[in-house]
C-alpha positions as CSV (number, residue, x, y, z in Angstrom):
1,X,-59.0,74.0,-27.9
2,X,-60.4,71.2,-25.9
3,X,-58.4,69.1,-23.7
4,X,-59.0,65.3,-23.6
5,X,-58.3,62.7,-21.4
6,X,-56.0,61.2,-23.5
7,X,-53.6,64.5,-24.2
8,X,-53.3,64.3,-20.3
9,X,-52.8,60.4,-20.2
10,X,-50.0,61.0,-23.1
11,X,-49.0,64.5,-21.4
12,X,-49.8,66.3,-24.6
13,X,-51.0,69.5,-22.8
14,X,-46.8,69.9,-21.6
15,X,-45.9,69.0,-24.9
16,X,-48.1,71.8,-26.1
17,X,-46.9,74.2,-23.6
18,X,-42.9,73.3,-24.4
19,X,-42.3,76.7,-26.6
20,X,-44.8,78.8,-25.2
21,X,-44.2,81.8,-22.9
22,X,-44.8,79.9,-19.6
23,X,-42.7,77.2,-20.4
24,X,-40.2,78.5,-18.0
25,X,-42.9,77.9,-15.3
26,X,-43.6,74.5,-15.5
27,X,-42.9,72.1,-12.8
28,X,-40.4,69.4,-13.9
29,X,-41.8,66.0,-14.3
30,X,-39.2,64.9,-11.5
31,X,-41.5,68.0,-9.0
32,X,-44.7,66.8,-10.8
33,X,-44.1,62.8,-9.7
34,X,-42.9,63.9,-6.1
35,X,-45.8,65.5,-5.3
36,X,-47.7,62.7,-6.8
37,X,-46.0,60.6,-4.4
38,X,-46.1,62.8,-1.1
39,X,-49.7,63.1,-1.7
40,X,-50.6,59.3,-2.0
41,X,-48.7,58.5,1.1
42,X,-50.6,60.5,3.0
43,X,-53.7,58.9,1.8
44,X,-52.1,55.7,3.2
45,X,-50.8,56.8,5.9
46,X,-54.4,58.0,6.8
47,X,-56.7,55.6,5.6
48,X,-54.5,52.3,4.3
49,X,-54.3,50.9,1.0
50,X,-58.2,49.7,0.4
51,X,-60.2,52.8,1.3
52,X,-61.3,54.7,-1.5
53,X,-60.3,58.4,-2.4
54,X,-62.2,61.3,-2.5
55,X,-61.4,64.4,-5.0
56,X,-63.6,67.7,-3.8
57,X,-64.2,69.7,-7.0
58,X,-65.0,73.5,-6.0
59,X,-64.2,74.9,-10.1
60,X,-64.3,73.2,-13.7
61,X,-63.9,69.8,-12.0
62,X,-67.8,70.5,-11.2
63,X,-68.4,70.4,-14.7
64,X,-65.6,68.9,-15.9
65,X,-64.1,66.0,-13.5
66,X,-62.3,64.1,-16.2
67,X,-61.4,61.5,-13.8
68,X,-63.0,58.3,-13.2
69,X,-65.3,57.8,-10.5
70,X,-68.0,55.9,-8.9
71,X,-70.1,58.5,-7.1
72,X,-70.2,61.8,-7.2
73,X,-72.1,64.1,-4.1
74,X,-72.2,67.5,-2.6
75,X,-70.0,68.3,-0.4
76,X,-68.6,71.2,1.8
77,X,-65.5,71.7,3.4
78,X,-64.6,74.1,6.2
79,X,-61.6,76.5,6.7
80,X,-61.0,77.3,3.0
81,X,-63.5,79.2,0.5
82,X,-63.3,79.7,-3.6
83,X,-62.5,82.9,-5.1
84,X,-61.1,84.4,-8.5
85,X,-57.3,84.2,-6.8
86,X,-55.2,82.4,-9.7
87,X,-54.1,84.6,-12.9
88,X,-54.2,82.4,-15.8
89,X,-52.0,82.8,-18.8
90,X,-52.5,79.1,-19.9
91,X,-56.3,78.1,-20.0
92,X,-58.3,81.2,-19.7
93,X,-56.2,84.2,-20.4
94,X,-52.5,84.9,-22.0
95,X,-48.9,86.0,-20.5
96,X,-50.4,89.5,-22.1
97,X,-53.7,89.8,-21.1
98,X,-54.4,87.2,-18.5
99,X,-57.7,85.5,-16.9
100,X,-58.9,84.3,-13.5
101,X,-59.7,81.6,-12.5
102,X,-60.6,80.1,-8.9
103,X,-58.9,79.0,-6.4
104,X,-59.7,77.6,-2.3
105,X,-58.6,80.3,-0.6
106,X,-58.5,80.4,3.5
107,X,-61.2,81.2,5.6
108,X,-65.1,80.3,5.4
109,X,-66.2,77.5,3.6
110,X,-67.1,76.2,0.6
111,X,-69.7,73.7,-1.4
112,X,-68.8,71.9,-4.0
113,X,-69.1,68.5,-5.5
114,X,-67.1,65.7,-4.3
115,X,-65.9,62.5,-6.6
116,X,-65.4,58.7,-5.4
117,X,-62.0,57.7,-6.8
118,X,-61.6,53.6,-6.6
119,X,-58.4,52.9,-4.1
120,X,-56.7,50.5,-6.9
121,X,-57.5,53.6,-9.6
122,X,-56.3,56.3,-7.6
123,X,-52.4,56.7,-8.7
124,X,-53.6,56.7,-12.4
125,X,-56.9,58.7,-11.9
126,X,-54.3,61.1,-10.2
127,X,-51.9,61.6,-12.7
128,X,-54.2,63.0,-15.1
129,X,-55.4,65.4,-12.7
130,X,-51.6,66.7,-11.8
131,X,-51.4,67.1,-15.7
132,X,-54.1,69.4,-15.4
133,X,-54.5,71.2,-12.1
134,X,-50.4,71.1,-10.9
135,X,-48.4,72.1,-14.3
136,X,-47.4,75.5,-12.6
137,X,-47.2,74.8,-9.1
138,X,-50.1,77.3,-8.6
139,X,-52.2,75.2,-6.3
140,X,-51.1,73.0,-3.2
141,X,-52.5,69.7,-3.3
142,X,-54.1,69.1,0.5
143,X,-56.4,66.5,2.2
144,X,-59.3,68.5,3.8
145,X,-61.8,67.3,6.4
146,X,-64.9,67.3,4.0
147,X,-68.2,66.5,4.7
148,X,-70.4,64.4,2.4
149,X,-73.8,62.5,3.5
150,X,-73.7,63.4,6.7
151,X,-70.2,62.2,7.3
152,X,-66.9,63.1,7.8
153,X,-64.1,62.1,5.5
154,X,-60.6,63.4,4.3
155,X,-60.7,64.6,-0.1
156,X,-58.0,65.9,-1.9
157,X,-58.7,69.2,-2.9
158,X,-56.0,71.8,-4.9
159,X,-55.5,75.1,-2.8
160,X,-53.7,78.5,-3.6
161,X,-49.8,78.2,-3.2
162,X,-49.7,82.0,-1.8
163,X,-45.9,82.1,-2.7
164,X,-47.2,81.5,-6.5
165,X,-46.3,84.6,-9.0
166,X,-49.7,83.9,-10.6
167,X,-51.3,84.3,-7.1
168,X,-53.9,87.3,-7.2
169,X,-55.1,87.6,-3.7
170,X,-58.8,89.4,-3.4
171,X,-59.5,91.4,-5.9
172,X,-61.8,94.2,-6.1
173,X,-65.2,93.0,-8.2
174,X,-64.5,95.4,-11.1
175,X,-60.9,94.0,-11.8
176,X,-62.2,90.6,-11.5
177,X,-64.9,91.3,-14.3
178,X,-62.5,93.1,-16.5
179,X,-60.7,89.9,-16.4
180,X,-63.6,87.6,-16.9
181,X,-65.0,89.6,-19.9
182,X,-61.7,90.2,-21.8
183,X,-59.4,87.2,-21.7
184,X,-59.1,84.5,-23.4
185,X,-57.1,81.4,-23.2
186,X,-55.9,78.0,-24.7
187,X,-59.5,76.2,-23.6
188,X,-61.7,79.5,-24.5
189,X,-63.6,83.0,-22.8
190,X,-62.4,83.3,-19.4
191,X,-66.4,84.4,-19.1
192,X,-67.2,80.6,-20.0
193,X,-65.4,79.1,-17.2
194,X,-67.6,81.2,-14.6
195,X,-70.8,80.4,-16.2
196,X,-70.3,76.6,-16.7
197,X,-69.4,76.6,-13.0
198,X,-72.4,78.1,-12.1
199,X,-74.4,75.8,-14.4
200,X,-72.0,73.0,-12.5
201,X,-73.1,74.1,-9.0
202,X,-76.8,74.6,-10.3
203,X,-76.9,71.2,-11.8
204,X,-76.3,69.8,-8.0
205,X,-78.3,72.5,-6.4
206,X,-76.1,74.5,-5.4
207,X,-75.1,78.0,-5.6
208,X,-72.8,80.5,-4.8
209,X,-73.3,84.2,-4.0
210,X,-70.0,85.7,-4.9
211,X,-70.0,83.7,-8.5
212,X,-73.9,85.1,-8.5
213,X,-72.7,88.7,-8.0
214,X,-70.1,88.7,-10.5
215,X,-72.3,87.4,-13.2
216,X,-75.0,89.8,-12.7
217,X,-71.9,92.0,-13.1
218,X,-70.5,90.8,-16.3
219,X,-74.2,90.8,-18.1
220,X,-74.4,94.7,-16.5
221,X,-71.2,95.6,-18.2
222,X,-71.5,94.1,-21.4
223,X,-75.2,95.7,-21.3
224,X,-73.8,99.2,-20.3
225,X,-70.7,98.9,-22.3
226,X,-71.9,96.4,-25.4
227,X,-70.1,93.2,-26.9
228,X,-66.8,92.5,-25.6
229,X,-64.1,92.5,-28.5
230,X,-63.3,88.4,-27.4
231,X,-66.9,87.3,-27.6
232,X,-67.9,86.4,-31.0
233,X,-71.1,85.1,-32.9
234,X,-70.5,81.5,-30.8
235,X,-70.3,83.0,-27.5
236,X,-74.2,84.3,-27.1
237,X,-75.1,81.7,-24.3
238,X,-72.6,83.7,-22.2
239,X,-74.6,86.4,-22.1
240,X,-77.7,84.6,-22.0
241,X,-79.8,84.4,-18.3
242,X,-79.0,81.1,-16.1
243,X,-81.5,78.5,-16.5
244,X,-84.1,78.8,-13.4
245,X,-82.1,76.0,-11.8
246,X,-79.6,78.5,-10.9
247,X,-81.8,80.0,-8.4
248,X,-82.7,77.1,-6.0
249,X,-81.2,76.4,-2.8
């Protein structure tokens, strides 16, 4: 299933969610708006009502922003770094055989791909992304001193809530894989979402180590171990090489 803009802007995906196994979970809309709120105050309180917003994408909103924007550049922030620390039940995985999926984690740093939200855009362009990224409570929206250009500026950016049941802490590589190669969730493979980020970061040249490792991994297993019973005939690019971009700096 692929998840559109407009099932966010009409809050579809809830809808959707209303008589599954995790509807229990959901924040309420009431939660969902507050935090909303709490979090564009603080952009006001920090910058005023005319600066523009940055979001810092670290995941699928690499690949994915669905949000609009007016630039988009590579960024790093400092203190926090992206792991495989969320269970997914939802998008990559099931209440019975769950995925991962990443989350900023504390400590280190990480590179990523920041996005240029309009000031006057920002409450809407915001919405859609609490649709998406806060429907469990799993991450903590937080401004984080970001760099981008050479400069210095605050960009929202959706950490682990370590209090979260979903919450996975650091997993050994092997359990991470198992994950990534077996589950599979409402938008697809669990596999898929670590290779299009890696294609993401690629596409910006970037790259990541630990997402590097964990590939060469997966492709190990399923070499060692054959097909996994959740890829079918339309998953062969998972197992495919990464394109040489993949490899620069």
């Amino acid at each position: 299933m692929a998840v559109t803009r407009e099932d966010l802007e009409q809050n579809r995906l809830r809808a959707a969610l209303g008589d599954s196994p995790v509807a229990s979970s959901l924040l309420t809309e009431a939660a969902l708006e507050a935090s909303l709120a709490s979090t564009l105050a603080r952009l006001s309180a920090a910058h005023g009502d005319c600066q523009d917003a940055w979001v810092f994408g670290y995941g699928s909103l690499i690949w994915n922003p669905m949000i609009f924007h007016t630039e988009a550049a590579r960024a790093t922030v400092h203190g926090y770094h992206r792991g495989f620390y969320l269970y997914s039940r939802i998008n990559r995985g099931t209440w019975d055989n769950p995925g991962l999926v990443l989350g900023l984690d504390r400590g280190g740093s990480c590179r990523g791909v920041a996005f240029r939200v309009p000031r006057d855009r920002a409450e809407h362009e915001f919405r859609v992304l609490w649709r998406r990224e806060m429907l469990t409570g799993a991450y903590l929206p937080r401004w984080l001193p970001t760099e981008i250009n050479g400069r210095r500026v605050l960009a929202l950016a959706f950490v682990m809530n370590r209090a979260h049941e979903a919450y996975a802490g650091r997993l050994p590589d092997e359990r991470v894989v198992g994950c990534l190669r077996e589950a599979v969730g409402l938008y697809g493979p669990a596999r898929e979402y670590l290779q299009r980020t890696l294609i993401g970061l690629a596409s910006n040249g970037l790259h990541d180590p630990y997402l590097d490792r964990l590939w060469s991994r997966l492709q190990a297993t399923d070499a060692a171990n054959g097909p996994c019973a959740t890829t079918d005939a339309t998953d062969a690019t998972y197992t495919a090489p990464l394109p040489d971009p993949y490899l620069s700096a």
